[in-house]
C-alpha positions as CSV (number, residue, x, y, z in Angstrom):
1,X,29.1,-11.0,35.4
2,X,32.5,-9.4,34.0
3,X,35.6,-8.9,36.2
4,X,36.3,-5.7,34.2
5,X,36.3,-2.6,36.0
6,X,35.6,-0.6,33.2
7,X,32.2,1.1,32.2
8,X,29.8,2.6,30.1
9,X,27.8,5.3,30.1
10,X,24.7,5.1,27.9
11,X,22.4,7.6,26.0
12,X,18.6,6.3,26.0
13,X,17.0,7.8,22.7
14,X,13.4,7.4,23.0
15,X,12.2,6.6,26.3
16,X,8.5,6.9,25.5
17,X,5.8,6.3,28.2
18,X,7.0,4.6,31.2
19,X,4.7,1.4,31.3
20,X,3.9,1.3,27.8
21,X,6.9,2.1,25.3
22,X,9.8,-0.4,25.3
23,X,12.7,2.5,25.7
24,X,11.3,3.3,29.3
25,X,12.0,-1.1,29.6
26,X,15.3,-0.7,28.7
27,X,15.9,2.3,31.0
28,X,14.7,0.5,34.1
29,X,16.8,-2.8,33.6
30,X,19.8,-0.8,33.6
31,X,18.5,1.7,36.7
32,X,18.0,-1.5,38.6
33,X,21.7,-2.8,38.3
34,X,20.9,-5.8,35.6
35,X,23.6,-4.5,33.2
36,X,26.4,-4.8,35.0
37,X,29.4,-2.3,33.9
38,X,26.6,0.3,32.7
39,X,25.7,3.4,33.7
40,X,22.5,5.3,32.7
41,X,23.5,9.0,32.0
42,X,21.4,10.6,29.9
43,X,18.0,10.2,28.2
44,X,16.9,12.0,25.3
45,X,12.7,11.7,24.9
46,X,11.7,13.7,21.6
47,X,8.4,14.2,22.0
48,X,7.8,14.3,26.0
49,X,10.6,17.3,26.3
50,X,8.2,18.6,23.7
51,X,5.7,21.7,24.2
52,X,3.7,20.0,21.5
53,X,3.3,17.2,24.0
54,X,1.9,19.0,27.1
55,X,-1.4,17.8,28.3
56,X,-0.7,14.4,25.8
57,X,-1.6,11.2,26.9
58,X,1.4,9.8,28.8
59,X,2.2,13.7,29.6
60,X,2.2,13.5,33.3
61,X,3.0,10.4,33.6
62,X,6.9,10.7,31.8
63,X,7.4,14.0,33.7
64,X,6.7,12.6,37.4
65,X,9.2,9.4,36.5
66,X,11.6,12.2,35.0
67,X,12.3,13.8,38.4
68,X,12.3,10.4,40.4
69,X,15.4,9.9,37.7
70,X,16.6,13.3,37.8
71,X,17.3,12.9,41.5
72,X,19.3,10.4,41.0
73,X,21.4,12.0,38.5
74,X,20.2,10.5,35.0
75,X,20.1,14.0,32.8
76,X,17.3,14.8,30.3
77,X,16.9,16.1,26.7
78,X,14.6,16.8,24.0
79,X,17.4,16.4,21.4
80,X,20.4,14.1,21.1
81,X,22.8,16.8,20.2
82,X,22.1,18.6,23.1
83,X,24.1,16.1,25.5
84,X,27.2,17.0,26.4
85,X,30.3,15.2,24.5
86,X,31.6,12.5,26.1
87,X,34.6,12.9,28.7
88,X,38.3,11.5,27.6
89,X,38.3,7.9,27.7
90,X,34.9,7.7,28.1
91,X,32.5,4.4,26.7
92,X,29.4,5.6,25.2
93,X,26.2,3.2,24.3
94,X,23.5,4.9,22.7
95,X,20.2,2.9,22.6
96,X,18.1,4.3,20.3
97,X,14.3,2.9,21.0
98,X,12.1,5.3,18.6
99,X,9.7,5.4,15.7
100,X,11.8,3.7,13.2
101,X,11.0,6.3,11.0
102,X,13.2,8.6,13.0
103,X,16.0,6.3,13.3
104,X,18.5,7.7,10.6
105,X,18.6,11.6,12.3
106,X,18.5,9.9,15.6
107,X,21.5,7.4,14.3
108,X,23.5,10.7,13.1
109,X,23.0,12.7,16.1
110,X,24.5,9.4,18.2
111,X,27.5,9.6,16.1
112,X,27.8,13.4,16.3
113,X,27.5,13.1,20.5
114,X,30.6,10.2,20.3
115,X,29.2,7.0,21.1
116,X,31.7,4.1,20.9
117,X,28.6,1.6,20.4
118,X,25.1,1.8,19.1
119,X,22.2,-0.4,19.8
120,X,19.2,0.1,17.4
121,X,15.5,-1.5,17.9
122,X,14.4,-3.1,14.8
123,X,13.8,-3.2,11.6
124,X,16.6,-0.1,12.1
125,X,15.3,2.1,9.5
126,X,11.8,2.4,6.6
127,X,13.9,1.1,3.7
128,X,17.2,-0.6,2.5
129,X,18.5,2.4,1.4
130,X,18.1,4.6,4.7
131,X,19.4,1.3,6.4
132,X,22.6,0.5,4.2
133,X,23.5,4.6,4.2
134,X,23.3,4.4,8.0
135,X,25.6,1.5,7.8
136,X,28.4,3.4,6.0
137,X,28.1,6.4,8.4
138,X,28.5,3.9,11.3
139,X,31.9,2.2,9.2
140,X,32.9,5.7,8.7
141,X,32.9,6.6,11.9
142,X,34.3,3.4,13.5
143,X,31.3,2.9,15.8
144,X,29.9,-0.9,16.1
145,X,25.8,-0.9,15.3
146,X,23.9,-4.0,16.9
147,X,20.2,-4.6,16.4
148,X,17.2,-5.7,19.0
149,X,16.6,-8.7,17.5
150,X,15.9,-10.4,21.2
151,X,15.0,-13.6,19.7
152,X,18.2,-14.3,18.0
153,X,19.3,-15.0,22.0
154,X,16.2,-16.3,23.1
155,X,16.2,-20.0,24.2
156,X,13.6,-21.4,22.6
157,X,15.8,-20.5,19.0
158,X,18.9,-22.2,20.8
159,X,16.4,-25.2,22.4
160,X,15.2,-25.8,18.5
161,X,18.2,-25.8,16.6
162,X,20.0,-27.8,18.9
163,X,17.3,-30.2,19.0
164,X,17.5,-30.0,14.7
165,X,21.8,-31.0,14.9
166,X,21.6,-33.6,17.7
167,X,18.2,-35.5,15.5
168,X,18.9,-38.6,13.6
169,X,16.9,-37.9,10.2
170,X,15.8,-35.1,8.1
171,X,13.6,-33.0,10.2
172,X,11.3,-29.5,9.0
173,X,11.9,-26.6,10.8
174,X,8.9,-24.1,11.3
175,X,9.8,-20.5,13.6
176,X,6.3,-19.4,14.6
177,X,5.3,-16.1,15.7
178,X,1.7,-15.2,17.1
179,X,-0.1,-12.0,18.2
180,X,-3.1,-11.6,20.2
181,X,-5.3,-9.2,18.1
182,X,-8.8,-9.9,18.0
183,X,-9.7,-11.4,14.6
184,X,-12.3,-8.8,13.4
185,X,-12.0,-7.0,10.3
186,X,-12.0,-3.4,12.4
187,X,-9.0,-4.9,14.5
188,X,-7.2,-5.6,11.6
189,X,-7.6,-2.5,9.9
190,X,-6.2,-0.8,12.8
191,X,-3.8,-3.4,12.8
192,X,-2.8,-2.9,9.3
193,X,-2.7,0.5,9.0
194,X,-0.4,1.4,12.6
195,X,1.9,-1.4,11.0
196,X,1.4,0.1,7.5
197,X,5.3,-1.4,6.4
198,X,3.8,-4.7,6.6
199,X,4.5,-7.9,8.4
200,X,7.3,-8.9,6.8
201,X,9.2,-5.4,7.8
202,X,7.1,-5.0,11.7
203,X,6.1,-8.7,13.4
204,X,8.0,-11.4,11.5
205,X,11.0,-9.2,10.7
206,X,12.7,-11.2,13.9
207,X,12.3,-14.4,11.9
208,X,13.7,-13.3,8.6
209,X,16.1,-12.0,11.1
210,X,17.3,-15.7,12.7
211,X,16.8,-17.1,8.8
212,X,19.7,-14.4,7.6
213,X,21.7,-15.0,10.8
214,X,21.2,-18.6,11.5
215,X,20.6,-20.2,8.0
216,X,22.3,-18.3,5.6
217,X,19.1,-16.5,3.8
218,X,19.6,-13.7,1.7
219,X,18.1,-13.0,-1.9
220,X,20.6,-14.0,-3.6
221,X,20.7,-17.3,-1.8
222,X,17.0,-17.2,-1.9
223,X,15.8,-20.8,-4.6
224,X,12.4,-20.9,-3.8
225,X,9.8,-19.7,-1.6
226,X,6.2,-21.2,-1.3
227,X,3.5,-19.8,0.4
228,X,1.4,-22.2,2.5
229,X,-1.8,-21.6,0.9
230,X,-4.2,-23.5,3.5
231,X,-2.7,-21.3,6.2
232,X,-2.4,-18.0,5.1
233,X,-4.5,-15.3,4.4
234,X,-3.6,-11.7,2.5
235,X,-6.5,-8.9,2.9
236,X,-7.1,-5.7,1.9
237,X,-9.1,-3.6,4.4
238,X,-9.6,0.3,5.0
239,X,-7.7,2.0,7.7
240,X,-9.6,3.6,10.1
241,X,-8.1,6.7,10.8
242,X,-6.5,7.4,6.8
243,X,-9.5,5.6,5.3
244,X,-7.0,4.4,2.6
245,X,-6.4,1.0,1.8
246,X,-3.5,-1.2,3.4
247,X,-3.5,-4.8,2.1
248,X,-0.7,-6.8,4.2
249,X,-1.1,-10.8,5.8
250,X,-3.1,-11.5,8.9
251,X,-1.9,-14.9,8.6
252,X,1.3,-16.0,7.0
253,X,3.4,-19.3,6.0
254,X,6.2,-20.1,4.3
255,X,9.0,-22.3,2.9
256,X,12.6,-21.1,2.1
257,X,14.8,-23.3,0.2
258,X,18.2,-21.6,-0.4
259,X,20.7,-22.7,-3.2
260,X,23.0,-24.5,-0.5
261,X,19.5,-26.5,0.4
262,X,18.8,-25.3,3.5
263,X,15.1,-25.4,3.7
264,X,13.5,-23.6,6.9
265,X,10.0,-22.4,7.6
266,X,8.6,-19.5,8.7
267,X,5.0,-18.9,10.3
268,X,2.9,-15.5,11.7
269,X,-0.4,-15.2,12.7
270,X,-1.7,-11.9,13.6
271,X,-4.7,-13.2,16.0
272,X,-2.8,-16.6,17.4
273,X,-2.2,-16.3,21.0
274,X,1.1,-14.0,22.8
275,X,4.1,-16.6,22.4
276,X,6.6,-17.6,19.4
277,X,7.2,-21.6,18.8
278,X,10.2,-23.7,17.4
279,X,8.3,-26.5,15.9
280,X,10.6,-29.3,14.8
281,X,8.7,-31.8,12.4
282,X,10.0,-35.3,10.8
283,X,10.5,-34.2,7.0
284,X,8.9,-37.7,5.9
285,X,6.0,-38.2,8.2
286,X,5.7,-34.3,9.0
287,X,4.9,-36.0,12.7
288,X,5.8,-33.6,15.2
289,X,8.9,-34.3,17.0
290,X,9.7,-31.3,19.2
291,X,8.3,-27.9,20.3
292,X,10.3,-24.8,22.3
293,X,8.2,-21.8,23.4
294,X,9.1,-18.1,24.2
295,X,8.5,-17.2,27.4
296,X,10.0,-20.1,28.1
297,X,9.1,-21.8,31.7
298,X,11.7,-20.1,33.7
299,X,10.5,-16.7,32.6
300,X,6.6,-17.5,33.1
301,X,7.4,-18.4,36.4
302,X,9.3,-15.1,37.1
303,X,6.8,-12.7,35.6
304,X,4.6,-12.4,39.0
305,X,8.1,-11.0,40.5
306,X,8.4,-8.9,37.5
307,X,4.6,-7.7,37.7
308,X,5.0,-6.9,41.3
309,X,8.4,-4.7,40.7
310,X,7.2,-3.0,37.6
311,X,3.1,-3.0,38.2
312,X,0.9,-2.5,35.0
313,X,3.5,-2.7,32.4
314,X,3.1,-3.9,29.0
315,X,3.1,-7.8,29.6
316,X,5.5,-8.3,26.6
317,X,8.0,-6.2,28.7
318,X,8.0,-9.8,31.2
319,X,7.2,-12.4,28.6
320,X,10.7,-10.9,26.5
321,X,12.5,-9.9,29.6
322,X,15.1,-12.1,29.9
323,X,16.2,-12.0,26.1
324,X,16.0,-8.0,25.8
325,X,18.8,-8.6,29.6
326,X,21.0,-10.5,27.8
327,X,21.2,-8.5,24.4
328,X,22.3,-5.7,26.4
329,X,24.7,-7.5,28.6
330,X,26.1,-8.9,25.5
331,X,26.5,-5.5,23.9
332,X,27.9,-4.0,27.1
333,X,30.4,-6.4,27.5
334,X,31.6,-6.4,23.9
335,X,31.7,-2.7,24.3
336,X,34.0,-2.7,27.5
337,X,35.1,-5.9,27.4
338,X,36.0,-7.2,23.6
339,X,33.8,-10.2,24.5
340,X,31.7,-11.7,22.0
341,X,28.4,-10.9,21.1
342,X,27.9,-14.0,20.3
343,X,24.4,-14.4,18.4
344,X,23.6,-10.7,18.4
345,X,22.5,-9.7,14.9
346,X,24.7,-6.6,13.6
347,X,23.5,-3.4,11.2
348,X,25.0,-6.1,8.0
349,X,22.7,-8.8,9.4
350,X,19.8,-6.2,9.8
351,X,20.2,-5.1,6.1
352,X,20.2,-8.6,4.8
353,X,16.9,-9.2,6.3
354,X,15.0,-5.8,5.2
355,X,16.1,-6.7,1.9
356,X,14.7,-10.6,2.0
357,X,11.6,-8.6,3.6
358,X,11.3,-6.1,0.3
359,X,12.0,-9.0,-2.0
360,X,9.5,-11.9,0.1
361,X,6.2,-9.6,0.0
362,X,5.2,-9.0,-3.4
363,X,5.9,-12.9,-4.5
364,X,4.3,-14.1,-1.4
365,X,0.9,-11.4,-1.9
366,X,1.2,-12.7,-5.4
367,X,1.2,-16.6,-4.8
368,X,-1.8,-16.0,-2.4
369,X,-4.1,-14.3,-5.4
């Protein structure tokens, strides 16, 4: 915890269902008092506040956690330029937790209401473009942009690389990342078409993340990449609610080698199991040498607390609770402080990977014909 005496007061943007949507998480870590030197203020929920959204699923269920935070004097809006301006010499975070869709008006209505720092859920925004002009309003305006790329602090990413520098030998490197849907063709098409940017921009963006920040990736770095052919698996299949077709990787692995000769793996499996793995190999033998885990132990064994606290909530909320903590604390304290965020990715680091995720997916669905 920081001796500073300073604090700041933070805009929520997108709070979404409490239980389900990972805004309402990030609301009740700072109610509870984990982020020290914060203060939640004000929430702005789009489509709650909504008359659109009366009798919605989730309706009821925002509106009776509204006035339990109402009475303790957190304010509420449907629109982010409807919260007052900030008072003089007063820190503002905004977290904006939304469709990412929505993230460059939400971004611009964050800088009109005088935030000092932004925090943005990732991939940040559809395309490169949206991303990159977001960045230059940000620069323009003086305001620091970091990203919710939680595994960039997560311990099983420190565990593995430190693991990789202390090794005698050449080791492989492999950042796995698994999902739990059920491995039907109908699953997947749902699947597919809710995460119709693809993998590369939805689930493994926080792997092409930690290859930008951590290993120096970017295209133009980029010497080869090789698809793992007797892992992966590229489909096309029919969305169920559109009926159009999304094709996009159920499974997914690959090698990076960059110009400097970094090489690093990446792996995703839509239908492998709830965790993401560090698994350090012996380049020679390929014999396993080491493997780190998200949720680590420490954070299984705290989930029963977390379930009893916080009841049915989604149980990624507990598996990434610690790492989503210490983003924010990091962010905070940089914010009040000046303190490092050390290992937090920024809005630079966040363009970078879109772009290796824009330039990775047509070579990779091409490799796999």
């Amino acid at each position: 915890m920081s001796d500073t005496k300073e604090e700041v007061s933070v805009v929520l943007v997108g709070c979404g269902c409490p239980l389900r949507s990972m805004g309402w998480y990030h609301a009740v870590q700072i109610l509870d008092g984990r982020v020290p030197n914060a203060v939640l203020k004000h929430i702005v929920e789009p489509w709650y506040n909504s008359e659109a959204a009366k009798g919605s699923a989730g309706y009821a269920e925002f509106h009776g956690w509204r006035k339990e935070q109402e009475a303790r004097g957190v304010s509420f809006y449907e629109k982010v330029d409807q919260v007052p301006q900030p008072e003089e010499g007063e820190l503002r975070l905004g977290i904006i937790s939304a469709r990412t869709s929505d993230n460059p008006v939400l971004m611009d209505g964050c800088l009109g209401i005088g935030c000092t720092t932004i925090y943005l859920e990732k991939p940040g925004a559809p395309t490169v473009a949206e991303l990159e002009e977001m960045k230059e309003k940000a620069e323009k305006a003086g305001v620091k942009v970091f990203m919710g790329f939680n595994k960039n602090v997560s311990s099983y990413l420190t565990l593995s690389r430190e693991f990789v520098m202390k090794h005698d030998g050449k080791c492989d490197i492999t950042f796995l990342h698994n999902n739990n849907y059920l491995n039907s063709e109908a699953e997947l098409a749902e699947c597919f078409e809710r995460n119709a940017e693809g993998m590369l921009k939805n689930m493994a963006i926080h792997e092409l993340a930690i290859l930008v920040s951590f290993y120096g990736v970017t295209v133009d770095s980029i010497a080869k990449v090789e698809a793992d052919k007797s892992f992966s698996s590229c489909k096309t299949l029919k969305g169920p609610s559109s009926k159009k077709e999304f094709t996009d990787f159920d499974k997914l692995k690959f090698k990076i080698v960059t110009q400097a000769g970094v090489e690093v793996n990446v792996a995703a499996d839509r239908c492998g199991g709830d965790d993401s793995v560090g698994i350090v190999t012996d380049a020679s033998t390929s014999k396993e040498l080491a493997r780190f885990s998200m949720p680590d132990q420490e954070t299984i064994d705290n989930t029963p607390a977390l379930k009893k606290k916080y009841g049915d909530a989604m149980p990624y909320f507990f598996a990434q609770d610690p790492d989503y903590l210490k983003l924010k604390n990091l962010v905070v304290q940089n914010t009040v402080a000046g303190t490092p965020a050390t290992g937090v990715a920024t809005i630079d680091v966040a363009v970078e990977t879109l772009k290796v995720a824009e330039y990775l997916t047509p070579i990779l669905q091409e490799q796999l014909k």
